[in-house]
N, C-alpha and C positions, 0 to 999 in steps of 0.2 A: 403596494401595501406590505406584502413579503417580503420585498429588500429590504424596506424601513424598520420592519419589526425584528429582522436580522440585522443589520445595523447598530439598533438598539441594545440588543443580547450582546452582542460582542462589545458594545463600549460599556455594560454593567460586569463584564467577566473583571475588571479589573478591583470593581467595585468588595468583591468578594472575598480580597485580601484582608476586609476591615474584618472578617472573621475570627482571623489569627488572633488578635486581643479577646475575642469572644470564648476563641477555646482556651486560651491560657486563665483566663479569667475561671473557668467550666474546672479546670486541671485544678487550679488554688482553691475554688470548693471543695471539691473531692479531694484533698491531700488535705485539707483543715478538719472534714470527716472521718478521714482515716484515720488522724494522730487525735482526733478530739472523741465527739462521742461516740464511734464505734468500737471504738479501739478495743474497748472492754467486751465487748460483743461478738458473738460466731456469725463468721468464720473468723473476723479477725486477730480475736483474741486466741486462737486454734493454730493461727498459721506461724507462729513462732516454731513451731513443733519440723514444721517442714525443711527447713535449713539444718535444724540439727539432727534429723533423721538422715538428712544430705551428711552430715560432715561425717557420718559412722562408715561413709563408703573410701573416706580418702583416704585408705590404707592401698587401694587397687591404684596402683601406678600410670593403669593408659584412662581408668577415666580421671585421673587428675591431670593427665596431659591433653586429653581432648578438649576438657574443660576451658586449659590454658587457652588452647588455639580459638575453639571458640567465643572466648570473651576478647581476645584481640583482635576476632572479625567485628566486634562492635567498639576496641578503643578509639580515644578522638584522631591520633595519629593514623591508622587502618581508613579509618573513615574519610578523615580528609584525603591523603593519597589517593584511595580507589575513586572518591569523586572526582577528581582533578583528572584524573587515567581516563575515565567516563566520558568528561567533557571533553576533554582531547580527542576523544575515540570519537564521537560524537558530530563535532565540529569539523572535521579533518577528515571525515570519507568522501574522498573523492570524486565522485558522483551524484551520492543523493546527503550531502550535510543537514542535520536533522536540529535544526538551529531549534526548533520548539519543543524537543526532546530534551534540550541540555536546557534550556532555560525553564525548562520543571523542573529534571533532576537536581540541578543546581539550588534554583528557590527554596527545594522541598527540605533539603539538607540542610541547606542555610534556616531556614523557619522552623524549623523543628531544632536548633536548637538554640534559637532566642526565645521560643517557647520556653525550654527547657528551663533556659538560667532565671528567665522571667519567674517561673513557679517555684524554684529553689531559693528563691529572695524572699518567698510568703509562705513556706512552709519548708518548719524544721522536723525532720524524722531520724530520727540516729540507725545507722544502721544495726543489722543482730549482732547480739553479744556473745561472739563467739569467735576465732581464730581465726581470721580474714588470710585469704593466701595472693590477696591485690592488695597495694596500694590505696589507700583509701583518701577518693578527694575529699578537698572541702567543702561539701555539697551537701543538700540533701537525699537520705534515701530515695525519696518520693521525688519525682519516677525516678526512671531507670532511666539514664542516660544514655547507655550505651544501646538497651532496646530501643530506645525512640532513634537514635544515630543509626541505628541498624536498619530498621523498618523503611525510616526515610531513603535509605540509596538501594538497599537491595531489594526491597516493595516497589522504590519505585523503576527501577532495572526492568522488575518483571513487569511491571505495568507498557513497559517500551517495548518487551521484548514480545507482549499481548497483539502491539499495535502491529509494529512491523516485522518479527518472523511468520515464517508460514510453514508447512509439515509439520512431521513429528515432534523437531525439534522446539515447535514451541512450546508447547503442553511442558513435558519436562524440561526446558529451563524456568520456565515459571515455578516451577514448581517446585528446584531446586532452592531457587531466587527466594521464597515465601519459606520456604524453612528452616533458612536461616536467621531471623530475627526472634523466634520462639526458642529456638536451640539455643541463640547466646543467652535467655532472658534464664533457663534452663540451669547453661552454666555459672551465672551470676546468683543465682541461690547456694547451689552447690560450695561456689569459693567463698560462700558468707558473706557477699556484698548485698544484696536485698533480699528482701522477705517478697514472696510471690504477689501480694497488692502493690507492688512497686512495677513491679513485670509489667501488670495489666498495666498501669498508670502508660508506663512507657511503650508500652502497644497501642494504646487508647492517642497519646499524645502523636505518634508516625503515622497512624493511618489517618487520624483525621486532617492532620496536616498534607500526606496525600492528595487526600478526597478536593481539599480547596484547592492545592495548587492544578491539581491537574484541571478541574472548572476553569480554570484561569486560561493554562497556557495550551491544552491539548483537546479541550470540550469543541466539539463540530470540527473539527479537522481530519481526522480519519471515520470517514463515510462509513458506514452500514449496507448492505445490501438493501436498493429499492425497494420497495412493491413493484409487483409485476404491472398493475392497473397504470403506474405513472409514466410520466412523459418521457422520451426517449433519453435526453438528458439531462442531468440535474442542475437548478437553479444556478446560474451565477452566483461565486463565491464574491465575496467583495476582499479584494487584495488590491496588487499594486495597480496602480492605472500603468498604462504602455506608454503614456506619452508625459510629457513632461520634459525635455530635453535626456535623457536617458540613454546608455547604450541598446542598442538594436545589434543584435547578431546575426547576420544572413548566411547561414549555410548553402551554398551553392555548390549543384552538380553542373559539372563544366559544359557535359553532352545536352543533360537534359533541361537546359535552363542558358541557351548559348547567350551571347556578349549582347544582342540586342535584346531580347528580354530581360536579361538585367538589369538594362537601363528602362524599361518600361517600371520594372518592380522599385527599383530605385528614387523613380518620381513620384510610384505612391506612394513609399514612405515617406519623402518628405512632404505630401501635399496631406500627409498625415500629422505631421509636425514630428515627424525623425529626420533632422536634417545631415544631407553626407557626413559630415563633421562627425555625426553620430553614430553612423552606420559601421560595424567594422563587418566585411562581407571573409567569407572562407570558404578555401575550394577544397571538395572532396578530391582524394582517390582513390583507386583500386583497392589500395593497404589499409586507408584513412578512409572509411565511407561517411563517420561525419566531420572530416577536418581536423582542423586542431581546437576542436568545439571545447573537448575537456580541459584542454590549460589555458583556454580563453575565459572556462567559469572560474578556473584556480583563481586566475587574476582582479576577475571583476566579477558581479552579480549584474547580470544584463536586465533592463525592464524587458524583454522580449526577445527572443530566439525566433526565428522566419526559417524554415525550411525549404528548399527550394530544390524539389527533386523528384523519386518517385518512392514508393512504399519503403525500400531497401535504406533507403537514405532517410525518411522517417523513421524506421525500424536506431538505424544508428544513433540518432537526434535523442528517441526516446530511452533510449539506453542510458545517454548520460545525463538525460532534464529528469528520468521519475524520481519524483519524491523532495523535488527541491522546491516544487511549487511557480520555476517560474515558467510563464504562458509560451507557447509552441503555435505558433501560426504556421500553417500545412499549405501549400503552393504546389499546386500538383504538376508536377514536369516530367514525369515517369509514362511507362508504359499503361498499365494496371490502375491505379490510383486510386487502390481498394479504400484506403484509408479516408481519402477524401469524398469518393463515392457515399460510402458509408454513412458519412458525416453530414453527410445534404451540401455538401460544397459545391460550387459554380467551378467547371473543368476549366475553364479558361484562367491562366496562373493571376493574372491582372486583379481581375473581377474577383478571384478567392479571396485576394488579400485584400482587395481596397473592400469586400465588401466585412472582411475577418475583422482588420483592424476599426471596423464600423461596431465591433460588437462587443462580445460579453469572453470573460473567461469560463470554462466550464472541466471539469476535473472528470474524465474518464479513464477505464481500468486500463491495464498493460497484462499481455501474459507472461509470465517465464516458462523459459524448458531449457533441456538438458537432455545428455544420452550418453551412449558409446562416442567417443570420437567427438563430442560437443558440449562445449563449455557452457556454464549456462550464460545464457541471454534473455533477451526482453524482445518481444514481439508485439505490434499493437493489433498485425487482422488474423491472419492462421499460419499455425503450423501443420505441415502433414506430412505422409510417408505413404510412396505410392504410386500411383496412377496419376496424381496431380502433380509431383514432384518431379517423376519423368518425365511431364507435358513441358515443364518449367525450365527443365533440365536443357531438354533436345530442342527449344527454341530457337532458330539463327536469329542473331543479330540484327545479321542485315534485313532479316524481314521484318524484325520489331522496330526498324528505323523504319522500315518502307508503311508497315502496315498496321501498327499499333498492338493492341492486344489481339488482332484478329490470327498474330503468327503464332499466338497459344493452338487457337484450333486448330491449324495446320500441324504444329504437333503432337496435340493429342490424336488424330486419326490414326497416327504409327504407332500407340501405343493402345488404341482399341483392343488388341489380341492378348496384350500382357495377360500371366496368369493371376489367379488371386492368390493370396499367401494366406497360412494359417498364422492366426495373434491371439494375445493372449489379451485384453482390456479390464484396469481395475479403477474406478471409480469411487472418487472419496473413500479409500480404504477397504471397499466391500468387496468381498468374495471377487478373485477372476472370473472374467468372461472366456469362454474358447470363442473364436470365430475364425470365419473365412473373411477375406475383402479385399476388394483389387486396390482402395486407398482408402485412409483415416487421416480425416482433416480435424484439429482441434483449431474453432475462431473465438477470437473477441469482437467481431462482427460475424456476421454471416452473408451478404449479397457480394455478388458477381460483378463482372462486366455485363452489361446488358441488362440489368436487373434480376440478373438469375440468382433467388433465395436461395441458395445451399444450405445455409443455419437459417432458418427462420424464422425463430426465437433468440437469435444472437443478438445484444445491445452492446454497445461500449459504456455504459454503466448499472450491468444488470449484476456484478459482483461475483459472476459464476462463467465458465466458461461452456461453451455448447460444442458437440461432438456427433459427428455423424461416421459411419461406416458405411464404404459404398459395396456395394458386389451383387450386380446386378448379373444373371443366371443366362446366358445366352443372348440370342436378338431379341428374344421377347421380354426381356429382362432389361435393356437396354434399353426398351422403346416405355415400357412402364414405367424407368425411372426419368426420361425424358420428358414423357408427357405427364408425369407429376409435377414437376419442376416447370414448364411452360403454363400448366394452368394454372400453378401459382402465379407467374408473372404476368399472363391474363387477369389473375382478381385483382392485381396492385398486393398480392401476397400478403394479406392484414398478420400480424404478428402473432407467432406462437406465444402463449406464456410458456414460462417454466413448467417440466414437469418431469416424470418418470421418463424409462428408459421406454421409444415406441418405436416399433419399426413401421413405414408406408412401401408404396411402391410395390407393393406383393414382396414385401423383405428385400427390395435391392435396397433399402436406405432403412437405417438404424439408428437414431437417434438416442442420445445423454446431455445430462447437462453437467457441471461439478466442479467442485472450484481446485479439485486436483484430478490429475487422472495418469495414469499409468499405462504404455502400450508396449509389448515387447512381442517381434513378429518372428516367424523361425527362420526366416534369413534376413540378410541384409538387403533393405529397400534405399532408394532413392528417395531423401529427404527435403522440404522447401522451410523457410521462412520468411514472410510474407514474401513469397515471389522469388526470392532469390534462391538458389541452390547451393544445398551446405553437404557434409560430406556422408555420405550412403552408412547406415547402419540399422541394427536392430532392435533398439531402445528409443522412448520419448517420453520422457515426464514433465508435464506441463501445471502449472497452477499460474491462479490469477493473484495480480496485486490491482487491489480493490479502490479505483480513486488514484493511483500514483502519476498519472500525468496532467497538467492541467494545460488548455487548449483554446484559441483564442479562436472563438467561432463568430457568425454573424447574427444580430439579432433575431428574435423571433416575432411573428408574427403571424402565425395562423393560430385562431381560436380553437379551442378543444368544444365541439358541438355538445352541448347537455350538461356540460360541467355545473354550470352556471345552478342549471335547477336541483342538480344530485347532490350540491352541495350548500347549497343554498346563498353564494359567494357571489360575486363581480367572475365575469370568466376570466380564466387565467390561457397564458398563453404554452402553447406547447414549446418545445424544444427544437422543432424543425425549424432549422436555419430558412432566414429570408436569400433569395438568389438576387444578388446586385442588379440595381440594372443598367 
């Protein structure tokens, strides 16, 4: 009933366009108001005053030049150009092409101003009678043109720049973005092109044209932070089906995914209906950990990407699919294989995928970090610096062939003795932390090999990233953080909610949560990402992107106990993947 009624909403978003003649219609009253019986009337009859109290300043040479430039951030020439630059910019990133982003921006500009000419056919307003220092079209005063022209690219810039920057920098570009369509309306009184009800008209006419297009093209596509009460993943988006004769991408790790399982994965794609023809498969390496996966999306839009490797090589994958929306089926052939643990996935590569392509899309977060010595990138399980980073670090090889994840613990025993380091931790902005701690893991999950919780409030779509600090105080320290961690694994470990900062364990373990956070340690530590080892320093800032990957998981089917009577609904089913059989 959920998908239906979701279905429904997104084939009425289009519906919504019949608006546009609604508000132009709304614009042609108010401009017939304007120039008819208020005219005589305050404020309007008052606001003549306001242009020519403007034009006593055009003696001051820079605000007649600032004037200038801002009323060219809203000519049609300016405006077309920068839109065109937009969608270019848009369409053309190389990674995550934001195709629903330009086809707002685009629409918004384009409809606001057929709005425009549309109102300027049904209402005549002369402009003031006064020394014009522009070019005067043959238009209507009413509205503003160049405000509504304004409003529509750079309102809605910052509406894009809302969705997808993250830090500091978003607040003020937005805010840049938003102050420029008042400023031009500002200086279009000043050079004597409209009286200030012109302004409003043409601010009235951008935003709300806005408001429709974005309902249209961006409404339900960038996620919200859950509730903590909901299921571990969020419903199935409806997008493209997988099948359908389509390309299929198979990323392939050569080691971890050798020549006869290929051919195993091989036959369930096509008894999926992706037939070889279809398939174009790619091997990673050492240099390339996802292939030549990036100039294979330059070329084509795949129905589906299949990874087939272990975290590190998901970690690659997801680097170049966030944000493009198309689906990432997860094959686990790695060591660790946090990500598909995580995810309730069948470890067996076969059963993941024949049970994956059995199911649902589903859109989970990705982290970014950054540092001294580290570019930024995209992580889907944790980052950390540490005690877990030299576990990850000093692994042999040849034991992780022989022995799976179990050659982690053999590593970490030689690093039991490491000292703890002093850091500094800032959280969402707020005051630093001082602390001690032999490692700091930030996850977009939380569980282990073996089912060991480390985050146990960790979700891959909880919108927030979860942070632990370890530094357990001697043996007894050691053994209290142990058997915290085991008797969670004893209870089947029921899930933290979100919450403040808590420490357990008699303080060896420290908990946050926050969808940015900052660590800087006073020397250089050994650093991981998901699993792999990056280069030793003393910096990591990490923040979450909320919803940027979307993932081809297996149906659900276990019931949510009680739902049913707490809501008084049909029960709904959870998000915990069905295991193939």
């Amino acid at each position: 009933m959920k998908r239906r009624r979701g279905a429904a909403a997104r084939g009425a978003r289009p519906l919504l366009l019949l608006l546009l003649p609604v508000q132009a219609a709304l614009l042609i009253g108010a401009g017939r108001v304007v120039t008819g019986p208020a005219a005589h009337h305050w404020p309007l009859a008052a606001e003549d005053r306001i242009p020519r109290s403007l034009e006593e300043q055009r003696d001051a040479p820079v605000l007649t030049a600032v004037s200038e430039w801002l009323s060219a951030l809203g000519s049609t020439q300016v405006v077309v150009g920068l839109t065109v630059a937009a969608l270019l910019a848009l369409l053309g990133l190389p990674r995550v092409a934001l195709r629903h982003e330009a086809l707002f921006l685009g629409f918004a500009v384009a409809a606001q101003s057929a709005v425009f000419v549309l109102v300027t056919a049904f209402v005549e307003r002369p402009r003031p009678n006064l020394p014009r220092l522009d070019a005067a079209p043959p238009t209507s005063s009413f509205p503003s043109g160049h405000v509504g022209a304004s409003l529509a690219l750079y309102g809605g810039l910052a509406v894009i720049a809302a969705l997808r920057l993250r830090g500091p920098w978003r607040p003020a570009a937005m805010a840049a973005l938003l102050l420029i369509p008042p400023a031009v309306g500002l200086a279009r009184v000043y050079r004597g092109m409209h009286y200030p009800s012109d302004i409003a008209g043409g601010l009235l006419n951008g935003a709300a044209t806005l408001l429709i297009t974005a309902s249209v093209f961006l409404h339900g596509r960038h996620r919200s932070t859950p509730r903590p009460d909901r299921p571990h993943l969020p419903a199935p988006a409806a997008g493209a089906d997988s099948r359908g004769g389509r390309t299929v991408l198979v990323v392939r790790h050569p080691y971890g995914c050798p020549d006869d399982l290929a051919e195993r994965l091989r036959a369930v794609l096509d008894g999926h209906g992706h037939t070889p023809r279809e398939q174009r498969w790619i091997r990673t390496t050492a240099e390339r950990p996802a292939g030549a996966l990036a100039e294979e999306l330059a070329a084509r839009r795949p129905a589906l990407v299949v990874a087939c490797g272990g975290d590190g090589t998901l970690r690659a994958c997801a680097e170049v699919l966030a944000g493009t929306g198309i689906p990432l089926a997860v094959v686990p052939c790695g060591t660790g294989n946090l990500l598909a643990r995580n995810l309730g996935l069948p470890l067996d590569p076969a059963a993941a995928l024949d049970a994956s392509l059995d199911g649902d899309s589903h859109l989970i977060d990705v982290g970014r970090v950054r540092g001294d010595g580290l570019e930024p990138t995209r992580f889907t399980v944790m980052a950390g610096a540490g005690f877990d980073a030299a576990m990850v670090k000093d692994a042999s090889p040849r034991l992780k062939s022989r022995l799976g994840w179990a050659a982690y613990v053999l590593s970490a025993l030689r690093h039991l003795r490491d000292p703890s380091v002093r850091l500094t931790i800032r959280v969402d902005g707020v005051r630093p932390r001082r602390r001690r701690a032999r490692m700091v893991v930030i996850g977009n999950v939380g569980t282990l090999q073996g089912g060991l919780p480390l985050l146990p409030g960790a979700r891959p779509d909880s919108g927030h990233l979860d942070v632990v600090l370890f530094d357990p105080r001697g043996p007894a320290g050691w053994l209290a953080a142990a058997a915290h961690l085991l008797s969670r694994v004893l209870r089947r470990h029921p899930q933290t909610p979100a919450a403040a900062a808590r420490t357990e364990a008699g303080g060896a373990l420290e908990y946050f949560t926050a969808t940015r956070v900052d660590v800087r340690c006073a020397r250089p530590q050994p650093r991981e990402l998901d699993g792999d080892p990056v280069t030793d320093g003393t910096r990591l800032t990490a923040w979450i992107e909320p919803g940027a990957l979307r993932v081809q998981l297996p149906r659900t089917t276990a019931v949510r106990e009680g739902e049913e009577q707490q809501h008084g609904n049909s029960p709904t089913r959870t998000a915990a993947p069905r295991r193939a059989r």
